[in-house]
C-alpha positions as CSV (number, residue, x, y, z in Angstrom):
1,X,-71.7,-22.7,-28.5
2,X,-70.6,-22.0,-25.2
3,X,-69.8,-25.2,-24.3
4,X,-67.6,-26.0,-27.3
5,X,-65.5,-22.9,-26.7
6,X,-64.7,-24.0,-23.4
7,X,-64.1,-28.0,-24.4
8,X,-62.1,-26.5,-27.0
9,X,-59.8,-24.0,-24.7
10,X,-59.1,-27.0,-22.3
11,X,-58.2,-29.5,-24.8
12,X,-55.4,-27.0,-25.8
13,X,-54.3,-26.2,-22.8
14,X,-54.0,-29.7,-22.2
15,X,-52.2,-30.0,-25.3
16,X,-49.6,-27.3,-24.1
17,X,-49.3,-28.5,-20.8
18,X,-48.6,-32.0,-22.5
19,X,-45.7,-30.1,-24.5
20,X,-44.1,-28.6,-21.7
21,X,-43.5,-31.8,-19.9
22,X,-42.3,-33.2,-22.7
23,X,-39.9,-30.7,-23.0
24,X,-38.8,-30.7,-19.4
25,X,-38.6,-34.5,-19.7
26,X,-35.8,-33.9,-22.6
27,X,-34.2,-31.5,-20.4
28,X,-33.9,-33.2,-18.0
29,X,-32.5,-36.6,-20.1
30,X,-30.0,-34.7,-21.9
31,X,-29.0,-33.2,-18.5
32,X,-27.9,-36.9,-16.8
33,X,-26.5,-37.8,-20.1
34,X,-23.9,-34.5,-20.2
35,X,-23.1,-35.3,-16.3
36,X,-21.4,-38.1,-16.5
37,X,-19.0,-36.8,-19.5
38,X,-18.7,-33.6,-17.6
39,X,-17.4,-35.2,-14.5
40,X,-15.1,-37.2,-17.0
41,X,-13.2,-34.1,-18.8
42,X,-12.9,-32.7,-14.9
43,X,-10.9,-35.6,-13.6
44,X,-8.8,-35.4,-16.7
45,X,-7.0,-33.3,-17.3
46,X,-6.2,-31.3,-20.4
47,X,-3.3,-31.9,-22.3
48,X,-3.4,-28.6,-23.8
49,X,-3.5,-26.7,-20.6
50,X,-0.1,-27.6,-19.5
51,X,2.9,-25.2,-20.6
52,X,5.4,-26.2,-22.2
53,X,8.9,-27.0,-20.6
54,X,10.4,-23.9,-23.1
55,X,7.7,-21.7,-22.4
56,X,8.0,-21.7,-18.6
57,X,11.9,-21.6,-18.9
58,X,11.6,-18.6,-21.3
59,X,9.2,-16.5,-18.6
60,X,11.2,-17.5,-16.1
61,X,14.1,-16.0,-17.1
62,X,12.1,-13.2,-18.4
63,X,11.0,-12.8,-14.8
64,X,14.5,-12.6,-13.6
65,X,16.3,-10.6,-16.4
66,X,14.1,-7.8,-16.9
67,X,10.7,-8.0,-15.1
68,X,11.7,-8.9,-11.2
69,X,15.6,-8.3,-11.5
70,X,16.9,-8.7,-8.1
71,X,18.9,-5.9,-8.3
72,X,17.4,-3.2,-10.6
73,X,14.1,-4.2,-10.0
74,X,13.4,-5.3,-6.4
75,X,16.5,-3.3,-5.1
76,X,17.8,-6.6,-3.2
77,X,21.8,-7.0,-2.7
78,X,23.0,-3.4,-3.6
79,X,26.0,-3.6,-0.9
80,X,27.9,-6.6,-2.9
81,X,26.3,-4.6,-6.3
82,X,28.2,-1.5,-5.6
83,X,31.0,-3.0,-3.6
84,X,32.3,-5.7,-6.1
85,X,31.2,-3.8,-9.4
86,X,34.6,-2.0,-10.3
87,X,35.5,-4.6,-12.6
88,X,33.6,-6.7,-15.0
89,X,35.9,-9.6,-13.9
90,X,34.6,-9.4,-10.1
91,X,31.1,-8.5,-11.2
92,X,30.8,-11.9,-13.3
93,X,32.6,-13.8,-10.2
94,X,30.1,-12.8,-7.7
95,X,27.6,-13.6,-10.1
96,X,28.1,-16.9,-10.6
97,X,28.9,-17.7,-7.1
98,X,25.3,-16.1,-6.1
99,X,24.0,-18.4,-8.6
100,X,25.3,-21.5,-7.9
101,X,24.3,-20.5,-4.0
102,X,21.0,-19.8,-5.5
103,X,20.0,-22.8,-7.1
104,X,21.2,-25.7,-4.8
105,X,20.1,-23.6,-1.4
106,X,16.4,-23.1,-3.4
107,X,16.3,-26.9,-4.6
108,X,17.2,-28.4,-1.0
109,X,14.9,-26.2,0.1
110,X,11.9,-27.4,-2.0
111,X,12.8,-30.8,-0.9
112,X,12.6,-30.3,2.7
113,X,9.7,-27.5,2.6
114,X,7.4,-30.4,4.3
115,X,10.0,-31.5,6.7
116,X,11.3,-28.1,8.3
117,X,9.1,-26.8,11.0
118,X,7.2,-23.1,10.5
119,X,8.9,-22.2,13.8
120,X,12.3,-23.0,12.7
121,X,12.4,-22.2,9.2
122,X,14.0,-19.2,9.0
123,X,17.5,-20.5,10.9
124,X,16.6,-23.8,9.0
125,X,17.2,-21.7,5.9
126,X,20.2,-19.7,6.5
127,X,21.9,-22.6,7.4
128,X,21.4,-24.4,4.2
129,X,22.8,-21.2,2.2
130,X,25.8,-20.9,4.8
131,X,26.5,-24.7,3.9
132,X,26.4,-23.9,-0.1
133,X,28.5,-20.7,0.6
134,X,31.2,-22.1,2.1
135,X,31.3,-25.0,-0.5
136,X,31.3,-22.4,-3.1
137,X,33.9,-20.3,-1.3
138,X,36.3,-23.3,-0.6
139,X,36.5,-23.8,-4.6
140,X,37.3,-20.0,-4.9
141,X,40.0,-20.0,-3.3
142,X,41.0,-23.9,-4.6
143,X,40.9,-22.7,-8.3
144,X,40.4,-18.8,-8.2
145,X,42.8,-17.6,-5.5
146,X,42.9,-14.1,-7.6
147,X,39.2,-13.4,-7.7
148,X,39.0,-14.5,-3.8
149,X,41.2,-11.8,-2.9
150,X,39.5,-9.4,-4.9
151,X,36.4,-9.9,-3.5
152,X,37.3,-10.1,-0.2
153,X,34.8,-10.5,2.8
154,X,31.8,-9.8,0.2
155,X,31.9,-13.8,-1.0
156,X,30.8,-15.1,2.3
157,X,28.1,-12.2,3.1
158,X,26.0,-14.4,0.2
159,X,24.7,-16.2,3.6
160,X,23.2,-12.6,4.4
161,X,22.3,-11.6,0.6
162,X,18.5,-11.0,0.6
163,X,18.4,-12.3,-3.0
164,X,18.9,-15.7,-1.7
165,X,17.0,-15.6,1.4
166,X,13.7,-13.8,0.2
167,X,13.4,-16.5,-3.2
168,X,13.9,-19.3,-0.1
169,X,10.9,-17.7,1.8
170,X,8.8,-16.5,-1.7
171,X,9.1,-19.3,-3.5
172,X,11.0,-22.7,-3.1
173,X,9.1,-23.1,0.2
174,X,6.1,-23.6,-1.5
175,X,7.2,-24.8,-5.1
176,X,8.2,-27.8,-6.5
177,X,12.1,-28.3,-6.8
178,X,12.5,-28.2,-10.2
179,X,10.8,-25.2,-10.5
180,X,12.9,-23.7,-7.3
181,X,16.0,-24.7,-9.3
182,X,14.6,-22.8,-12.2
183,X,13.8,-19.5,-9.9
184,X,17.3,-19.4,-8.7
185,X,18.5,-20.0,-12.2
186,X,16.8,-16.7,-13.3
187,X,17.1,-14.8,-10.6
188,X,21.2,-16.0,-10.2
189,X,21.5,-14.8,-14.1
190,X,19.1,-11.3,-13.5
191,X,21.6,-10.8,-10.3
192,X,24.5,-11.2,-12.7
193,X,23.8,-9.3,-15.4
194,X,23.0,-6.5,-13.7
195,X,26.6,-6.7,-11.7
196,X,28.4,-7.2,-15.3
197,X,26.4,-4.3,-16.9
198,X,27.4,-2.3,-14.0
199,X,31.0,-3.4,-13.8
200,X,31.7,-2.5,-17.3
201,X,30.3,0.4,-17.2
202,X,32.5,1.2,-14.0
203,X,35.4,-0.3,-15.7
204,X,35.2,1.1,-18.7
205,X,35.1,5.0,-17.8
206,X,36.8,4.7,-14.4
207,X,40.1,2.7,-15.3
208,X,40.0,2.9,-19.0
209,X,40.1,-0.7,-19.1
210,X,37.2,-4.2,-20.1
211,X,38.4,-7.2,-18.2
212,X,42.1,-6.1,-17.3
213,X,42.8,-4.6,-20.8
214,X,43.8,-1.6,-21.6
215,X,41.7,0.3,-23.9
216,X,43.5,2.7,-25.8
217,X,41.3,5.9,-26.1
218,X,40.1,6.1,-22.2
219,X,43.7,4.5,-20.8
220,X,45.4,7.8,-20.6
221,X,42.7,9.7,-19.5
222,X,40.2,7.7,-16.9
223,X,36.8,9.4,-14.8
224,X,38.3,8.1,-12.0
225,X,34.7,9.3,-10.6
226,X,33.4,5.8,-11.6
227,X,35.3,3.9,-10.1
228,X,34.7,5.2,-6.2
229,X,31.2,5.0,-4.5
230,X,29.9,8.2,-6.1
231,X,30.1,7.0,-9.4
232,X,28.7,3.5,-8.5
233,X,25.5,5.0,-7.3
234,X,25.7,7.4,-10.6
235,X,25.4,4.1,-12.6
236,X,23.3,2.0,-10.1
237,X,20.5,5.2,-10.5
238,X,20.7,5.0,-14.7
239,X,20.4,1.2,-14.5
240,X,17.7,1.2,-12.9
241,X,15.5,3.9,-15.0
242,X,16.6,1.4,-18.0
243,X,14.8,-1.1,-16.3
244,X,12.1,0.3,-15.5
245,X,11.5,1.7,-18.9
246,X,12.3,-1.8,-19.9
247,X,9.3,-3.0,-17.6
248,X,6.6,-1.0,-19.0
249,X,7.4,-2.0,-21.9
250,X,6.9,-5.6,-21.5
251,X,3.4,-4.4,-19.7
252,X,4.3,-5.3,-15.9
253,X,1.4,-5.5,-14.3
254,X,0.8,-3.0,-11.2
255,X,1.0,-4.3,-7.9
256,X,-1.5,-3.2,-5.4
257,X,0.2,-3.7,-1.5
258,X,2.5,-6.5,-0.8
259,X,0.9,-10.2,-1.1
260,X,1.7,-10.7,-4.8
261,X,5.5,-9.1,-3.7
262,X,8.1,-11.3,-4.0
263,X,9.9,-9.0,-2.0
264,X,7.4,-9.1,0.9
265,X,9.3,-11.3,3.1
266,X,12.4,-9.1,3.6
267,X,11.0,-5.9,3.1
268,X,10.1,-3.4,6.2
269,X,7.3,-1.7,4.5
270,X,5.4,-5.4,4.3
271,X,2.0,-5.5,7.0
272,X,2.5,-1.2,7.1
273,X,0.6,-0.4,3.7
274,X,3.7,-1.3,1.1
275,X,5.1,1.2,-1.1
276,X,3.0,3.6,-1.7
């Protein structure tokens, strides 16, 4: 009786043993049959993963408008902000010259960012801007003589505008130049509508007046306030709360120190902690 208790214990436990290498056998064959199609949808790859063109336009300028807006945002260019803001008409001007600067400075860029030596790129850099300024300011004064006088010194400081500079260091150096065109694109069209918001704001109260015309309730009786520094700052300060509250809204993420920045590379709180 013995004996047949123990014949019959192994012969199961043969029986199992038999089972689990079958198992593991299956495993196994199911395993070298998935590699190959695994390695397959890896090298290809998925249509549905790319963006499309309108989607990455519409965060783009998303970015630029509301979310990172040079000037309300990342506080970049406030001397030509305050300076050429007294009028819508000059605010719009500066604007689209900073733009056009913007996008042909961050697509030339792109295309030379394997060319132009680490060393050098900095001088590299201001060079190309001071060669897009100077276009843009000869066809100022070619076809806008008015709008060159009135803003004065402030049109060729764009070379020194750390808008321009700190997208060339963020971003077109290591982007493609499409989407470099496209970052100066927003960030050119952020920068001005934050100059025309604040210029007809200025305008408006401080000379009674949108665009050179009169308006006919605040003509007679101006805040002159608004149109000197003062009131510039007054405006530059409410702006900015808007957009802030504007931010949070849209659920801006929190930045922790300064390597997602994009103000990193012109700002003197960058390798000290950031903004605390």
């Amino acid at each position: 009786m013995a004996k047949k208790t123990i014949s019959m214990r192994r012969e199961s436990h043969e029986e199992s043993a038999a089972i689990i290498e079958e198992i593991q056998v299956t495993e196994q064959t199911e395993e070298a049959a998935a590699e190959p199609a695994a390695i397959a949808e890896t090298a290809t790859p998925k249509q549905n993963d790319k963006k499309p063109a309108a989607g990455v336009f519409g965060d783009a300028m998303k970015r630029g408008i509301i979310l990172e807006n040079p000037v309300l945002r990342l506080v970049l260019g406030t001397c030509p902000t305050l300076a050429t803001t007294t009028a819508a008409s000059n605010a719009i001007g500066m604007g689209i010259a900073a733009t056009l600067v913007l996008i042909c400075s961050n697509t030339v860029i792109s295309l030379l960012r394997h060319v132009i030596p680490d060393k050098v790129r900095i001088p590299a850099y201001i060079t190309i801007i001071a060669s897009f300024v100077s276009i843009v300011q000869m066809l100022v004064k070619a076809f806008a003589p008015a709008l060159d006088e009135s803003l004065g010194i402030y049109l060729p400081l764009i070379v020194v505008n750390c808008i321009i500079l700190g997208r060339a260091e963020m971003y077109a150096s290591k982007h493609a130049p499409a989407l470099s065109a496209l970052d100066g694109l927003a960030m050119g069209v952020g920068f001005t509508t934050a100059l025309l918001c604040m210029g007809t704001i200025r305008e408006i109260l401080g000379a009674g007046s949108l665009f050179g015309a009169k308006l006919p309730i605040l003509s007679g009786q101006p805040i002159l306030f608004f149109s000197l520094a003062p009131g510039g700052f007054f405006v530059f300060g409410m702006l900015i709360a808007a957009a802030n509250k504007l931010s949070k809204k849209n659920n801006l993420p929190v930045r922790n120190g300064c390597g997602d920045c994009p103000a990193a590379a012109t700002c003197s709180l960058s390798g000290k902690g950031g903004c605390k």
